[in-house]
N, C-alpha and C positions, 0 to 999 in steps of 0.2 A: 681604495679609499680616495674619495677628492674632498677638494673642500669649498666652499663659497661663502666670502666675508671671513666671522669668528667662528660658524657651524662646520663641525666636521659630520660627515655623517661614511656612512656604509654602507656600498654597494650590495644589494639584496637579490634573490632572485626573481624575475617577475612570478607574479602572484605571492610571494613569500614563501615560496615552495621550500620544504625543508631547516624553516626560519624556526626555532623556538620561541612562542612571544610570550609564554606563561609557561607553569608548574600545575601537573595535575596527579591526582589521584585516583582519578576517577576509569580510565581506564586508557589502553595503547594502541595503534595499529603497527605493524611491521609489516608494511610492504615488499621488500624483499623476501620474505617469509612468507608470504601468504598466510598471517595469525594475526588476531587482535585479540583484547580480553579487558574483562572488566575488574580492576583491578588486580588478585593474582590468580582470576579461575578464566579459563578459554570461554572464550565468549559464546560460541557455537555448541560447545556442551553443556555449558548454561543451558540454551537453548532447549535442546533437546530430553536433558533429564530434571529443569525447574520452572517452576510457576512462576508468572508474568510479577506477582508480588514478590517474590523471593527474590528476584532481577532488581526490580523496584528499590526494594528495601537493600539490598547490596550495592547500587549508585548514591545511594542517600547516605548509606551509614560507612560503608567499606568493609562491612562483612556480611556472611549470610545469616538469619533469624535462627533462632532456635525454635521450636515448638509452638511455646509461647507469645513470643515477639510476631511469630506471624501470623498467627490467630488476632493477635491485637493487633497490628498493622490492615492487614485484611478488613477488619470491620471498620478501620478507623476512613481506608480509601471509600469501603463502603457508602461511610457517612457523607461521603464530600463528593457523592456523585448525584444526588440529587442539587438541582438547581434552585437559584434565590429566583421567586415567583414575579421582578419586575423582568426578571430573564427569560422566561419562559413566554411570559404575555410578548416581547419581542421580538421573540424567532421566527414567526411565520411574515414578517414586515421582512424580516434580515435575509429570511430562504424567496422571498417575492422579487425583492431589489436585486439578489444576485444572481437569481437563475439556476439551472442546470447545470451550466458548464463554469460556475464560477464557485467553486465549492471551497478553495483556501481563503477567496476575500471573504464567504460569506462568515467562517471561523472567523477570520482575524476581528470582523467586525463584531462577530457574536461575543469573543472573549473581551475585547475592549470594553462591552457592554458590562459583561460578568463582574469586571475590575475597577470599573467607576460603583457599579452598585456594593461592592466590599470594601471600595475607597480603600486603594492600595496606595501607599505613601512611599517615600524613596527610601530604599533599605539602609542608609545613613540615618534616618529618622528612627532605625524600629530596633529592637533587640532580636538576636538570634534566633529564640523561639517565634514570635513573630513572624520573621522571613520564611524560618522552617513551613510553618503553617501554612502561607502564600504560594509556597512550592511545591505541596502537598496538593492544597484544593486546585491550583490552576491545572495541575497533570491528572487529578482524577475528572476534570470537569471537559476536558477535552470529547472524550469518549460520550458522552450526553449530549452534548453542543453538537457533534459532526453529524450524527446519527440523527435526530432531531431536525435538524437540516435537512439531512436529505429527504426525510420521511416529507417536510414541509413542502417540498419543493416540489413534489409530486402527490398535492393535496390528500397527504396521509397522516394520521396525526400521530406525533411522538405516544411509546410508549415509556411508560415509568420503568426505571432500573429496579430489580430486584437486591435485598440483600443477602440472601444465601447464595448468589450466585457472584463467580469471582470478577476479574474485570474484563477479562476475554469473554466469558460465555457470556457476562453483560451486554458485549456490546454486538451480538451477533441475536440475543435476547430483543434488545431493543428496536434491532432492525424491523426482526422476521415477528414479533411476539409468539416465538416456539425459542422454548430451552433446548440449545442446539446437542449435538450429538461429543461426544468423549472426544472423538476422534478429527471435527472437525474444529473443538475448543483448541488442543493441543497442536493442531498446526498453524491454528490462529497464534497459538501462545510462541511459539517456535520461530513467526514471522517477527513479530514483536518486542520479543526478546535479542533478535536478533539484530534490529536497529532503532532499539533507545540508542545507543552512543560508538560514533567510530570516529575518535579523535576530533582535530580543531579542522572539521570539516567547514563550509562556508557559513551553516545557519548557527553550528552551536560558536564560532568564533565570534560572529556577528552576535548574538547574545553576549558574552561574554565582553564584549569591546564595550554595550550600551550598559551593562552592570556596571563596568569600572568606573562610568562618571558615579554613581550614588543612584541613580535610578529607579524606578520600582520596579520589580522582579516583569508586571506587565508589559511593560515598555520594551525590555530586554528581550520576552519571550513576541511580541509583535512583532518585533526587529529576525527576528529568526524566522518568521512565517514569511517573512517578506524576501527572506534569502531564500528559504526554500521552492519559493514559487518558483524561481527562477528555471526555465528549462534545463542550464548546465548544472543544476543539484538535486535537488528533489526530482524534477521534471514531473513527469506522470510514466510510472510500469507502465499501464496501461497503452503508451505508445508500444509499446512489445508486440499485446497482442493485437496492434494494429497492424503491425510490419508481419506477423504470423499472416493474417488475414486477407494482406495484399499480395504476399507470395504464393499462397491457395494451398500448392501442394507440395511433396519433399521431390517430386522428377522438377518443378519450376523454381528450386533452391540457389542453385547456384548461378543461372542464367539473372536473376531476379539481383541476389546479391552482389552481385560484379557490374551490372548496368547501376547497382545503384553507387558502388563505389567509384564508377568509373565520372559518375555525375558529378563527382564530390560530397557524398551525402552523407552524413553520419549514422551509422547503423545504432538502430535503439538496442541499449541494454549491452553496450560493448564498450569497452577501454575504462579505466580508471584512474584519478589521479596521482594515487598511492600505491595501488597493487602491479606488480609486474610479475606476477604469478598467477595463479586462478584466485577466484577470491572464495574464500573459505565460507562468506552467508550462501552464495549460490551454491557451493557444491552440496552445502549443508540442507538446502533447499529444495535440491534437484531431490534428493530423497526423502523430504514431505512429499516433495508432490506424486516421487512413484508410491507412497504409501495411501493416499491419496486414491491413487487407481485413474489420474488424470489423462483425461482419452486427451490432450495436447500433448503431452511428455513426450512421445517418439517422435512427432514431430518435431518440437523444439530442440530437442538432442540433436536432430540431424541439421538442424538449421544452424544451430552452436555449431556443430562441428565442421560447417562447410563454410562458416564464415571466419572461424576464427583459421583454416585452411588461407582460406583466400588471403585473408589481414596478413599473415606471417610470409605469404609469398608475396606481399607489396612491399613490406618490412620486414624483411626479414632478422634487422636490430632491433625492430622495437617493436616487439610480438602484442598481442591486444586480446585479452582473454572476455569471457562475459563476465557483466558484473550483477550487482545483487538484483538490480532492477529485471534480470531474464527471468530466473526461478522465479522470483518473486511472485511475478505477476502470472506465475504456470501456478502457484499455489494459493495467491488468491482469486483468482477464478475459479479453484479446484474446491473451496473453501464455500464457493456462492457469494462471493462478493461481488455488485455491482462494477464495471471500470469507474467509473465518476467518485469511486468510494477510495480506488487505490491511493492516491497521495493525501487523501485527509487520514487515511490509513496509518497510513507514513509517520502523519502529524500526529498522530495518538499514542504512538511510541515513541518519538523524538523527542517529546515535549517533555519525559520523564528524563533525559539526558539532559537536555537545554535548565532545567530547573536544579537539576544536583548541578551543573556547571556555574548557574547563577551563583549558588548558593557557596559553590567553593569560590570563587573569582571575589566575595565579599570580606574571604577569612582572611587573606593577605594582597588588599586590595593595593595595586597601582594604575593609576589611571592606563587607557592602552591608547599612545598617543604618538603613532612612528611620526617620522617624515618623508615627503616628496624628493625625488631628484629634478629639479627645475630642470627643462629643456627650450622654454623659450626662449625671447631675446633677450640680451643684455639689458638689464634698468638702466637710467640715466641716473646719475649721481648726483646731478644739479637741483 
């Protein structure tokens, strides 16, 4: 501890690594463990044996539906996935301005849109139900906006979301206008389940810091997009299957991967800031994608395996496993998802985390307001 003037403060670690700056509910990661979970069910089995609403409605409430509850939730996300019509006439102005390769600003701009035209007010202004409401429509409206986009941006025109269909086969619906297959819903559902929420990651803290002024839930959830962009968080999977594609072959693996270490280069889809284990989405992943029948998979195994080789013989303390971004992007391409689609991807399931976070950080609100350690010069006192 040092001190300057009457301010005491407390030496932190940089980034805030390991700092508790809030209380949640909502769910944990245990790094040394290689486990997280959303609330008290593992997250990865979520994953694999429930429906993207069932997830949904378990970050929101902190338990899973009954029968009923998610028949009613289901149609209720239903309703809130069609778009308000000044939003619609917009999108092809927002997919022109941002292009091909700018697929998170063209969201962030598109949802701004969404949230002036529902005139979202600061959650100090609204009552519970209210907020609830605002964090409902903004997580269902994602998946219409991203999809819509990209159709625009490749002068296609958005198709309409169905309501017998759930929010995955929606938005794979809206894409391709084909009702996708069981088996391509459910690894869709499995990717998505799998990261709405992994702890006070950069984008969902960064929401949660813009909630604690009184903010509206909009504002909050921008402030997240803007984290995510960032290449050290969201980045883009899709950088994976670029690093696949400039290696060629598994005899060019490790020649490839050591000229690039040797560069100083950071291998996509490796190391973690939490995990120092393997991380339980990817391994959870790697077996979407062999069900999948993904003609990558034995390559990507052997490129994992020769690189995380390599990492452990640089470091041999501080070993560097893959993280979610490798499978991932082995199962959405396995899936038929464009790369330009992966981290809006991303965003369509995060956004259900960043909205239950909003939404807790309002119930026992303290503004999030640390302090700096001055390192500059001494002020003059005169």
């Amino acid at each position: 501890m040092y001190s300057l003037g009457m301010t005491n403060l407390i030496d932190v670690p940089r980034g805030l690594k390991g700092v508790a700056a809030a209380e949640t509910r909502i769910g944990d990661v245990r790094g040394s463990e290689g486990f997280y979970h959303y609330g008290p069910y593992n997250a990865t089995r979520l994953a694999r044996e429930r429906s993207l609403e069932e997830a949904w409605f378990l970050v929101r409430t902190g338990r899973l539906p009954d029968d009923a509850e998610l028949e009613e939730f289901t149609q209720l996300v239903a309703a809130h996935r069609t778009l308000p019509g000044e939003v619609v006439a917009a999108l092809p102005t927002v997919a022109q301005l941002a292009s091909e390769d700018r697929p998170l600003e063209a969201l962030r701009a598109a949802y701004e849109l969404f949230a002036l035209v529902k005139r979202y007010q600061p959650w100090i202004d609204l009552d519970a139900e209210a907020l609830d409401r605002q964090a409902l429509e903004t997580a269902a409206a994602f998946a219409p906006i991203v999809v819509a986009l990209y159709r625009l941006a490749r002068d296609e025109q958005p198709i309409a979301p169905r309501d017998d269909l759930g929010h995955a086969a929606n938005y794979l619906y809206m894409l391709e206008g084909q009702v996708p297959s069981r088996e391509r819903v459910r690894a869709l559902e499995a990717y998505l389940i799998s990261t709405i929420d992994h702890g006070f990651n950069a984008s969902t803290f960064t929401a949660r810091v813009v909630a604690s002024t009184g903010a509206d839930v909009a504002s909050a959830v921008i402030a997240a997009i803007g984290a995510l962009s960032g290449p050290l968080h969201g980045g883009a999977p899709s950088r994976v299957l670029d690093m696949l594609d400039a290696i060629g072959e598994p005899a060019s693996a490790e020649d490839w991967l050591q000229a690039a270490l040797e560069r100083g280069e950071k291998l996509m889809g490796f190391g973690h800031p939490v995990y120092r284990t393997t991380d339980p989405r990817n391994v959870m992943l790697k077996d979407v994608a062999a069900e999948l029948g993904s003609e990558r998979l034995a390559f990507a195994a052997h490129v994992e395996e020769t690189a995380e080789r390599l990492l452990r013989e640089r470091r041999p303390d501080h070993p560097l496993y893959a993280n979610v971004e490798f499978y991932a992007s082995i199962v959405l391409d396995a899936i038929g998802l464009p790369r330009a689609l992966f981290t809006p991807t991303f965003a369509v399931s995060r956004v259900i985390g960043w909205t239950a976070h909003v939404v807790e950080q309002t119930r026992n609100n303290a503004i999030l307001r640390p302090s700096a350690r001055y390192v500059g010069p001494e002020p003059s006192l005169s």
